[in-house]
Backbone as CSV, one residue per row, in Angstrom:
resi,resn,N_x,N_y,N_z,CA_x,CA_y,CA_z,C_x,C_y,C_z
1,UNK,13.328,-56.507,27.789,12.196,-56.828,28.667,11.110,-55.766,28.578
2,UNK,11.484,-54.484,28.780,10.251,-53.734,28.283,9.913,-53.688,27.025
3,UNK,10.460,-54.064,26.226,9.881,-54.063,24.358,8.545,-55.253,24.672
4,UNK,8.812,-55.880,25.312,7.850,-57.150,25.768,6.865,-56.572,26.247
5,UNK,6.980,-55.874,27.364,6.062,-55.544,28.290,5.175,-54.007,27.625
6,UNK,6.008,-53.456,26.693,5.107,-52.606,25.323,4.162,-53.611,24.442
7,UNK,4.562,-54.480,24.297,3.844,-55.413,23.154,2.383,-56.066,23.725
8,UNK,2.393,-55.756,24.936,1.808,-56.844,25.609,-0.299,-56.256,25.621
9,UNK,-1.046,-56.728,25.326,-2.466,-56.391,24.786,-2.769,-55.755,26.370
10,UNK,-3.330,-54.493,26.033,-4.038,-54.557,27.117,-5.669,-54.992,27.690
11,UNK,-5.835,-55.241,28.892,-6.743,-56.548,29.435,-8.002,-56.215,28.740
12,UNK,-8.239,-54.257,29.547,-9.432,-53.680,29.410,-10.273,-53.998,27.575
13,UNK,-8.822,-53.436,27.004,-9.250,-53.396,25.516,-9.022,-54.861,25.140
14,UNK,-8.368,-55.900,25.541,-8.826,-57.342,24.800,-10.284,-58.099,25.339
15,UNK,-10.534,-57.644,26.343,-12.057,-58.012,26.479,-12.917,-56.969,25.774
16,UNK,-12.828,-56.000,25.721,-13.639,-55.307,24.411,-14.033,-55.459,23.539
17,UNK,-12.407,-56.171,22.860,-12.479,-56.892,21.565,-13.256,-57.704,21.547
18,UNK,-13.037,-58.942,22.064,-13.802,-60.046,22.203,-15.199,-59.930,22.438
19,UNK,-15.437,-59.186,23.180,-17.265,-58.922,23.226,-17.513,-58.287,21.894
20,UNK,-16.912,-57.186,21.260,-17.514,-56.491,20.544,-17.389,-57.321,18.801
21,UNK,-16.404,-58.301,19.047,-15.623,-59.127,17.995,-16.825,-60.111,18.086
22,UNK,-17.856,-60.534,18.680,-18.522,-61.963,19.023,-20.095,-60.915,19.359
23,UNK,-20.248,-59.628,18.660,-21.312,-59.245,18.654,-22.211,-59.144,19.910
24,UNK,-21.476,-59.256,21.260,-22.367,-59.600,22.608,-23.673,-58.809,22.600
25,UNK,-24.576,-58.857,23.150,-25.849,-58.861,23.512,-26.078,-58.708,24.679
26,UNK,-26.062,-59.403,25.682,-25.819,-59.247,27.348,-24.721,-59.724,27.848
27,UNK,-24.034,-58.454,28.126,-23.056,-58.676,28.799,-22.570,-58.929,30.802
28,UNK,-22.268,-59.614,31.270,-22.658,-59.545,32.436,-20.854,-59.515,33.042
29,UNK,-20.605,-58.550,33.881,-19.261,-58.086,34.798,-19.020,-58.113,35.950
30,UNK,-18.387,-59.252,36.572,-18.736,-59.252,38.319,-17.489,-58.858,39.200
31,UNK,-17.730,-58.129,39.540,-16.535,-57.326,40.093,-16.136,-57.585,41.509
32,UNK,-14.727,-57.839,41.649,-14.258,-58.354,43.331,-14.255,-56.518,44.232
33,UNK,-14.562,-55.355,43.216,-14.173,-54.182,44.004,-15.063,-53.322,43.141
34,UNK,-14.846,-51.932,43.185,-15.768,-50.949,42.542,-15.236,-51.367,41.109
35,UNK,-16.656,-51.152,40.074,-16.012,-51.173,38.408,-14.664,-50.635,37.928
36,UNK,-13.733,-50.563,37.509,-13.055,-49.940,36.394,-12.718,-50.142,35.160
37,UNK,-11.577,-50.046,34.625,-10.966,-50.161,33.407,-11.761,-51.222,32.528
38,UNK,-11.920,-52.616,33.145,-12.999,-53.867,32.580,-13.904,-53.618,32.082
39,UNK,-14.678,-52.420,32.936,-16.185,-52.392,33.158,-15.957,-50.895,31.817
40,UNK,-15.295,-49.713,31.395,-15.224,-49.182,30.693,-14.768,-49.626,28.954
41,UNK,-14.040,-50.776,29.370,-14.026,-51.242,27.923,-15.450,-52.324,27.082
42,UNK,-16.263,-52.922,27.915,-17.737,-53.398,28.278,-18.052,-52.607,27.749
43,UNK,-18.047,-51.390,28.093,-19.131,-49.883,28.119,-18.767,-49.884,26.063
44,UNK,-17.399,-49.312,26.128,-16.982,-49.577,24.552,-17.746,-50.491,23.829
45,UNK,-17.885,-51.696,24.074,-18.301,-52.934,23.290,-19.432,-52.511,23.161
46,UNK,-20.534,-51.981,24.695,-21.557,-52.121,24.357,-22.313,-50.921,23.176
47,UNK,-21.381,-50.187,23.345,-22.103,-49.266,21.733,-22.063,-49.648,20.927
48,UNK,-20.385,-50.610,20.741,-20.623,-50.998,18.920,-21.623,-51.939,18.549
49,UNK,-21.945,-52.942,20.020,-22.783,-54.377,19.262,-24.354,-53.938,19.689
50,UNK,-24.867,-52.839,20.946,-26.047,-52.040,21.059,-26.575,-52.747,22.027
51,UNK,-25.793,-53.822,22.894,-25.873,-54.523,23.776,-26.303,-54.321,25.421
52,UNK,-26.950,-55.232,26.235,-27.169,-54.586,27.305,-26.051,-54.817,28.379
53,UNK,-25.415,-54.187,29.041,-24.307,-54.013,30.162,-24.789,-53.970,31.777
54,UNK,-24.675,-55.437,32.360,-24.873,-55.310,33.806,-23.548,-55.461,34.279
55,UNK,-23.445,-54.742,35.059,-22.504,-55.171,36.439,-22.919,-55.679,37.800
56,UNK,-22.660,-56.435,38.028,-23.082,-56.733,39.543,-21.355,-56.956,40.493
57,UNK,-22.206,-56.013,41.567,-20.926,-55.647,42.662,-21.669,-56.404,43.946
58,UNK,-20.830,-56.698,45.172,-21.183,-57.421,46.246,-22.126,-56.179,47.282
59,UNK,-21.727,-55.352,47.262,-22.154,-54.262,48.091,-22.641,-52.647,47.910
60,UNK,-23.162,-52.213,48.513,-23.790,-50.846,48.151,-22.047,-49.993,48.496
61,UNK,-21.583,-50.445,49.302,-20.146,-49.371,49.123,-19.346,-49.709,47.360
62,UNK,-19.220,-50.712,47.303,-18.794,-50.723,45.867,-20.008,-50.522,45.125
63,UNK,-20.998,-50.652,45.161,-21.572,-49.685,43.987,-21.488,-47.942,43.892
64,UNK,-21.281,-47.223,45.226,-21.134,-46.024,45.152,-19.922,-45.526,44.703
65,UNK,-18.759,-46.563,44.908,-17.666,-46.078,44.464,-17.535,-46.787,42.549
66,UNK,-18.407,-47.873,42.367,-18.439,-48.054,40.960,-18.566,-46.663,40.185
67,UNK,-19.560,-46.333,40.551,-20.784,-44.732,40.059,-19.586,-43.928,40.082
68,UNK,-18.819,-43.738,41.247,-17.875,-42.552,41.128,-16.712,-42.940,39.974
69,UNK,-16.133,-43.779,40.139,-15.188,-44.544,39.156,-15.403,-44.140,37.655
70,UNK,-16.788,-44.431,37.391,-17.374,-44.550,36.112,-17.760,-43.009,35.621
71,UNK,-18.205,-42.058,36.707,-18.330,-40.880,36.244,-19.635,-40.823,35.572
72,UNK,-19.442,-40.183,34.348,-21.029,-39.926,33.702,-21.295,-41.436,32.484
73,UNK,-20.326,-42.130,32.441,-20.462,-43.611,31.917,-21.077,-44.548,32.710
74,UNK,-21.347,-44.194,34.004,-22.396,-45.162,35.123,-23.477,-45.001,34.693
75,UNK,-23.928,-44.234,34.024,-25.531,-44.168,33.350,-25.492,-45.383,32.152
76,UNK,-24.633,-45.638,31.924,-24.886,-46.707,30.607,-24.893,-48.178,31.141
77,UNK,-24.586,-48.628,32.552,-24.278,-49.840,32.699,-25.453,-50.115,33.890
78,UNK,-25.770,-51.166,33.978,-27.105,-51.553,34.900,-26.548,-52.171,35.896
79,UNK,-26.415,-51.297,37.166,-25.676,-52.185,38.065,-26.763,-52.990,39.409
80,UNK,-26.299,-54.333,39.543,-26.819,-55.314,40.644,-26.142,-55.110,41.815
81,UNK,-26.897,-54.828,43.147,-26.372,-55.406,43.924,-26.564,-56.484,44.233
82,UNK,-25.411,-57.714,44.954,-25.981,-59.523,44.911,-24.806,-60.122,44.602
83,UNK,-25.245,-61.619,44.828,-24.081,-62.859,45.101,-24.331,-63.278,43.405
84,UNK,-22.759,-62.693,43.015,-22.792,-63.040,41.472,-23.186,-64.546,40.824
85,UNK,-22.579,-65.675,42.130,-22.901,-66.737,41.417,-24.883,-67.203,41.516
86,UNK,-25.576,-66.966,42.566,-26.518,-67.044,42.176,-27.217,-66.330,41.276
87,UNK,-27.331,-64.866,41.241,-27.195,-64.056,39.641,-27.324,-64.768,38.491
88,UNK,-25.653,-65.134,38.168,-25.618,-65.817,36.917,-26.036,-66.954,36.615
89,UNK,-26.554,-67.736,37.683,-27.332,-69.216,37.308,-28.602,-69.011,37.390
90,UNK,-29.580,-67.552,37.710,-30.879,-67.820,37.626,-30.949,-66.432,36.455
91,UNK,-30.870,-65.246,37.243,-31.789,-64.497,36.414,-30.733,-64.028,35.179
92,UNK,-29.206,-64.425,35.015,-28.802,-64.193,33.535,-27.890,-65.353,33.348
93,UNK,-28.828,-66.097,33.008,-28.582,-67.482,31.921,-28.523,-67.394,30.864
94,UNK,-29.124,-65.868,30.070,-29.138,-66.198,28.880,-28.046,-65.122,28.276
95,UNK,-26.883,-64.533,29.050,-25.959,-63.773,29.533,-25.072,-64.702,28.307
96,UNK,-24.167,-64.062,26.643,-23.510,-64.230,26.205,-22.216,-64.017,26.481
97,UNK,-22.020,-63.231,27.093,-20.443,-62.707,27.734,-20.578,-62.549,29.006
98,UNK,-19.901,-63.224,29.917,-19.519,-63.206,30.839,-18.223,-62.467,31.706
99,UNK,-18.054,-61.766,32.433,-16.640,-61.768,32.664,-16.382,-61.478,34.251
100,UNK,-15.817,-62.073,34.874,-15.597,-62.635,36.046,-13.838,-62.087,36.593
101,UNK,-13.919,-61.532,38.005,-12.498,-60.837,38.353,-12.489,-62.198,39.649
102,UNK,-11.218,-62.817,39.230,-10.635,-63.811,39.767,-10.321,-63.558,41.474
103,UNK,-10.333,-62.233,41.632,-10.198,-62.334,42.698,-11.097,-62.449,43.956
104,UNK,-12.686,-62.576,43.554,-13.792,-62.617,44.151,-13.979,-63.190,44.747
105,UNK,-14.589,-63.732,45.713,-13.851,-65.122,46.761,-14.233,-66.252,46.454
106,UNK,-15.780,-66.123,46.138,-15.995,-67.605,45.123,-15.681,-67.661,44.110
107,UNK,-14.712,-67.190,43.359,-14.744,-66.973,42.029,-14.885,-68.593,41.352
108,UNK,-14.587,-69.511,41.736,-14.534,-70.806,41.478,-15.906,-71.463,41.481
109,UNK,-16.678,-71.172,42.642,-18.227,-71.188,42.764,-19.032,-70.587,41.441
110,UNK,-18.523,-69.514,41.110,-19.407,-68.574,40.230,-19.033,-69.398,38.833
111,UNK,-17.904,-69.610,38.666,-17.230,-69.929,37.233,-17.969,-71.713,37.192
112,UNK,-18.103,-72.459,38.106,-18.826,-73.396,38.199,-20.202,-73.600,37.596
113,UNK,-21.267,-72.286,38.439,-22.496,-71.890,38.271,-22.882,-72.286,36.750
114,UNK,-21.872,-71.167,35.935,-22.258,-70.375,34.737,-22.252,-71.911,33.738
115,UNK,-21.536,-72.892,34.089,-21.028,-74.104,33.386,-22.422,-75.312,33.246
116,UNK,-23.348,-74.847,33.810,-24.608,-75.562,33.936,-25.598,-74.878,33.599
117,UNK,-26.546,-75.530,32.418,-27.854,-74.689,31.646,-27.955,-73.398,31.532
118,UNK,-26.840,-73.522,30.279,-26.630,-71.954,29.452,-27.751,-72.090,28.672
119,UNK,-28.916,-70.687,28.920,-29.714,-70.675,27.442,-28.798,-70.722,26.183
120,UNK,-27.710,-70.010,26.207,-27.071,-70.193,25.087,-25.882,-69.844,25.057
121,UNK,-24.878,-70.363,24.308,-23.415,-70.120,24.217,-22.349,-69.043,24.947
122,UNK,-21.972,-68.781,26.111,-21.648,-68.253,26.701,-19.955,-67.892,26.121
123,UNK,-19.682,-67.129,26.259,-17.745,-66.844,26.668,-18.093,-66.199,27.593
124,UNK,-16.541,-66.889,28.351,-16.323,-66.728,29.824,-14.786,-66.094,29.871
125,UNK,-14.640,-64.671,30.760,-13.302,-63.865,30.667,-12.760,-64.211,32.245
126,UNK,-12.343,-64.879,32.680,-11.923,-64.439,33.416,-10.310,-63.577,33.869
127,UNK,-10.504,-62.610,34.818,-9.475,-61.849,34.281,-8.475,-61.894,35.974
128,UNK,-7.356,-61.396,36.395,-6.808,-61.801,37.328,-6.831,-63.213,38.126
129,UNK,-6.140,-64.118,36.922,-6.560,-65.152,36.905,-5.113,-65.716,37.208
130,UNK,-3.929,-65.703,37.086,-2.871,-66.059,37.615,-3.254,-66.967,39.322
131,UNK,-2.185,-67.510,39.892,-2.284,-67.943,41.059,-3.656,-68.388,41.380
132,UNK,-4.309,-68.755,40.517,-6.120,-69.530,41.159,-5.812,-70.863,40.144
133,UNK,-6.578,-71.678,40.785,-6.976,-72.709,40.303,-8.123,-72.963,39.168
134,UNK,-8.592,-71.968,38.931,-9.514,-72.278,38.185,-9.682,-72.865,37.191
135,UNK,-8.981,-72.519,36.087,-8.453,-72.872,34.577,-8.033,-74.197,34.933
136,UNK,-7.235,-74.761,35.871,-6.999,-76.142,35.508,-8.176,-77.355,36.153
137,UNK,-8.965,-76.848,37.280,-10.165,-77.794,37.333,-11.347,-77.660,36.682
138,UNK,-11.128,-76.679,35.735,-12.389,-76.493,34.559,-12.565,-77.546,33.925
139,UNK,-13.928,-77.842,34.167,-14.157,-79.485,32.770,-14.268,-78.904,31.490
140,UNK,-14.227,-77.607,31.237,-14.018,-77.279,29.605,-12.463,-76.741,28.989
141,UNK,-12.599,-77.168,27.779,-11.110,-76.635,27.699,-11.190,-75.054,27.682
142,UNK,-10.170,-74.471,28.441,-9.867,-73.240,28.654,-8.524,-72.831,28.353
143,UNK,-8.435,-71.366,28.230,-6.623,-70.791,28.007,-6.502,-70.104,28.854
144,UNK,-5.187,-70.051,29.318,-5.137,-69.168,30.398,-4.119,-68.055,30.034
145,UNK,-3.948,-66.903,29.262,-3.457,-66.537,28.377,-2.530,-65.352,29.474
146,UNK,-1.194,-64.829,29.219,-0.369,-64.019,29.657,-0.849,-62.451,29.540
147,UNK,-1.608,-62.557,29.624,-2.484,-61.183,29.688,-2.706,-60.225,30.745
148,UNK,-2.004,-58.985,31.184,-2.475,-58.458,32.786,-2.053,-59.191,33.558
149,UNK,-2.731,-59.875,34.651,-2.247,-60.459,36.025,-3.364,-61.592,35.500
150,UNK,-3.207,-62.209,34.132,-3.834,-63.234,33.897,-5.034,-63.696,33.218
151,UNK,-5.548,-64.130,32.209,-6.931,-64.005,31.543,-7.048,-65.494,31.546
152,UNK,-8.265,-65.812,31.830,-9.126,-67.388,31.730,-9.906,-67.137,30.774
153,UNK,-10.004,-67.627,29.474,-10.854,-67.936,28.229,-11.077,-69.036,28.006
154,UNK,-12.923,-69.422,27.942,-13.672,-70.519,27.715,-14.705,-70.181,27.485
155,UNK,-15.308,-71.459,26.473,-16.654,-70.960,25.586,-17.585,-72.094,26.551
156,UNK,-18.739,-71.705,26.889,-19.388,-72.698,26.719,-20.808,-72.820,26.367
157,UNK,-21.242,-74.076,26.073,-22.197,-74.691,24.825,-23.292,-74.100,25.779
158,UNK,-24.420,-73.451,24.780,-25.589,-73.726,25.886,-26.568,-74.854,24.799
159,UNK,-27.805,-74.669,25.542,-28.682,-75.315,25.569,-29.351,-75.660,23.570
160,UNK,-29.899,-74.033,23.371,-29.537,-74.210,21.885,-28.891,-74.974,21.140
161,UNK,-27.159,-74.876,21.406,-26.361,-75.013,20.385,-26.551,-76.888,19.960
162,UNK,-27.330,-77.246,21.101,-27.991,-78.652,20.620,-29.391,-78.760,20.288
163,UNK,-29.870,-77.604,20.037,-31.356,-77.930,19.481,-32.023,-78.027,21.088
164,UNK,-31.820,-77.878,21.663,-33.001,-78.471,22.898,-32.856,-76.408,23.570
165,UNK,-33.938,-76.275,24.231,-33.977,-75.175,25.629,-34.074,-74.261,24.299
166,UNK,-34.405,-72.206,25.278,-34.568,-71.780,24.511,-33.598,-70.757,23.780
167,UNK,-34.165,-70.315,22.828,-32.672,-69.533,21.851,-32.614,-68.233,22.700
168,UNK,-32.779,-67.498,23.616,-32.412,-66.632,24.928,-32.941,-65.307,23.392
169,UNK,-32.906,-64.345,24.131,-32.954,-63.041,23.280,-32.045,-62.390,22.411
170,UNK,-32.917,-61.326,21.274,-31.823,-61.240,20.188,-31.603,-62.487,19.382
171,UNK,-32.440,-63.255,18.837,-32.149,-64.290,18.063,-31.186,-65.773,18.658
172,UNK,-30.872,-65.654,20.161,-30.177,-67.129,20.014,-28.658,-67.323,19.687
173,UNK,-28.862,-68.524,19.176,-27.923,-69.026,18.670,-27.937,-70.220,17.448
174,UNK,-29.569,-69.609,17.081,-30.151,-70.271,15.531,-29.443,-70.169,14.855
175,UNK,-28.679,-71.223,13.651,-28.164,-71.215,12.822,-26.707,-70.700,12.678
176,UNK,-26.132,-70.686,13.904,-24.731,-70.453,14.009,-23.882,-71.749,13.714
177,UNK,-22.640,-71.451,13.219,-21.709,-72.891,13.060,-21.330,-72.971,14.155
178,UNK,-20.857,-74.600,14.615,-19.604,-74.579,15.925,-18.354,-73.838,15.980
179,UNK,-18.125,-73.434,16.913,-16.889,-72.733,16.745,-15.931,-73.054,17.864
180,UNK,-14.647,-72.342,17.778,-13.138,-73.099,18.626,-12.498,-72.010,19.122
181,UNK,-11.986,-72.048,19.873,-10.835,-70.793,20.080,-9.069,-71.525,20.003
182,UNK,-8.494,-71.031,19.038,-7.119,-71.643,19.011,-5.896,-70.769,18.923
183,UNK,-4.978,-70.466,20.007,-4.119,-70.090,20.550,-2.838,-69.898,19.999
184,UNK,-2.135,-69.080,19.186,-1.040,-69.128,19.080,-0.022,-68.290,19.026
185,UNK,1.700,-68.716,19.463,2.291,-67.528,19.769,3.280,-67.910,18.665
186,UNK,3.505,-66.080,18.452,4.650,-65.367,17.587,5.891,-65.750,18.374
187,UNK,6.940,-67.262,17.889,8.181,-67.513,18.348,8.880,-66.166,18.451
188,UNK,8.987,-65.394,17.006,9.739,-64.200,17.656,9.468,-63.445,18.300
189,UNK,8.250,-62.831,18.789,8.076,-61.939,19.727,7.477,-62.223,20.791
190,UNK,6.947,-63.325,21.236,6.436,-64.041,22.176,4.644,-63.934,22.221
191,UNK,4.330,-62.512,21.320,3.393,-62.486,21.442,2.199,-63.714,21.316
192,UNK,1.010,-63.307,22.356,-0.109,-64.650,21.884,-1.388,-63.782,20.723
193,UNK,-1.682,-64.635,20.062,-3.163,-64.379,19.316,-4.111,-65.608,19.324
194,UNK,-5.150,-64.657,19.553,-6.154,-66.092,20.329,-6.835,-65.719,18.756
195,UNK,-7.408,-66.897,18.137,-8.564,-67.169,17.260,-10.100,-67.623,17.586
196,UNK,-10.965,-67.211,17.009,-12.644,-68.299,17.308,-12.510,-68.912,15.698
197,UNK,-12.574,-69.887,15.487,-12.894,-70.078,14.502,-14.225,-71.231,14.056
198,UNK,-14.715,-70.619,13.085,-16.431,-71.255,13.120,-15.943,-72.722,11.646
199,UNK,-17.002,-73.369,12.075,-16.529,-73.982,11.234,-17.664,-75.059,10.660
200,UNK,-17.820,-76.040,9.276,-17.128,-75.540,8.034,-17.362,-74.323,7.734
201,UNK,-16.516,-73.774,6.881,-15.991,-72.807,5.812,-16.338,-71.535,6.893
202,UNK,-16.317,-70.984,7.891,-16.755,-70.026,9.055,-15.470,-69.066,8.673
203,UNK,-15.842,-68.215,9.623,-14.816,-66.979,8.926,-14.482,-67.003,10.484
204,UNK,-12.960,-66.386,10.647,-12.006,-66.512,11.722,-12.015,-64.890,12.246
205,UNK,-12.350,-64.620,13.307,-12.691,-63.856,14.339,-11.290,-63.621,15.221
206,UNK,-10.269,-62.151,14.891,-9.492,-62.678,15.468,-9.122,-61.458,16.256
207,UNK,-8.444,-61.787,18.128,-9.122,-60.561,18.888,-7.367,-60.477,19.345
């Protein structure tokens, strides 16, 4: 049981991956408490892809304790105070990575929001995602992967990826292939590996 629980990805660094694996651009982090571990692996991503990093927290007490949390890495992340789900449906729509802590009280409200007029192609993390409903009344297909105390992974289409609305900043989502995320586990070790894969002939992205 612990050889398992060694094997097992950790949360901070598989959302890293994935942002930094999918080149993010604006990243947006909504936190049920002050930033941590999430919000430092973000920070990671955002050097390799040169990306911009908001956080938005509910309150000025969690932003002071974000700042303390974060140390001298609070200078790199742009933090909001504000109601994440209105946030993410007006002023960052054009927000490529998303990532959302399940335990927020609307978290279902917010994860709703983000699902209507994406400037452009969004992934959506949600993370302490166990025991919520979310993942299964999602109208998109989602995974809900054994990750931490739970990860919700879903892509969704924006506006671009059909030719209509605009290509958001940093180029869009001009001339990208469709792409998939497909799930699979190592019978012998139980482990999961999630794929994006673009497609035709797209090269496989694997986090």
């Amino acid at each position: 049981m612990q050889a398992k629980r060694t094997n097992e990805p950790d949360v901070a660094e598989f959302i890293s991956a994935i942002a930094a694996g999918n080149n993010a651009q604006l990243m947006v982090v909504a936190c049920a408490e002050a930033a941590g571990s999430t919000t430092q692996g973000l920070i990671a991503a955002s050097h390799q892809t040169g990306g911009r990093l908001i956080c938005i927290v509910k309150g000025i007490e969690e932003l002071h304790s974000s700042k303390q949390a974060l140390s001298s890495d609070a200078s790199q992340v742009e933090f909001v105070v504000g109601n994440a789900q209105t946030l993410l449906s007006t002023d960052y729509k054009s927000a490529d990575l998303v990532v959302i802590d399940c335990n927020l009280e609307n978290h279902e409200g917010i994860l709703g929001a983000i699902q209507t007029e994406r400037e452009k192609s969004t992934i959506v993390l949600g993370y302490n995602a166990f025991w919520k409903d979310s993942w299964v009344w999602s109208r998109l297909n989602s995974h809900l992967l054994p990750i931490g105390e739970g990860l919700l992974l879903m892509r969704i289409a924006g506006q671009s990826d059909n030719g209509g609305g605009k290509n958001g900043g940093h180029g869009g989502n001009k001339g990208r292939r469709p792409s998939h995320w497909v799930v699979k586990v190592d019978k012998c070790t139980g482990e999961e590996h999630v794929f994006r894969i673009r497609s035709p002939g797209g090269r496989v992205v694997r986090a």
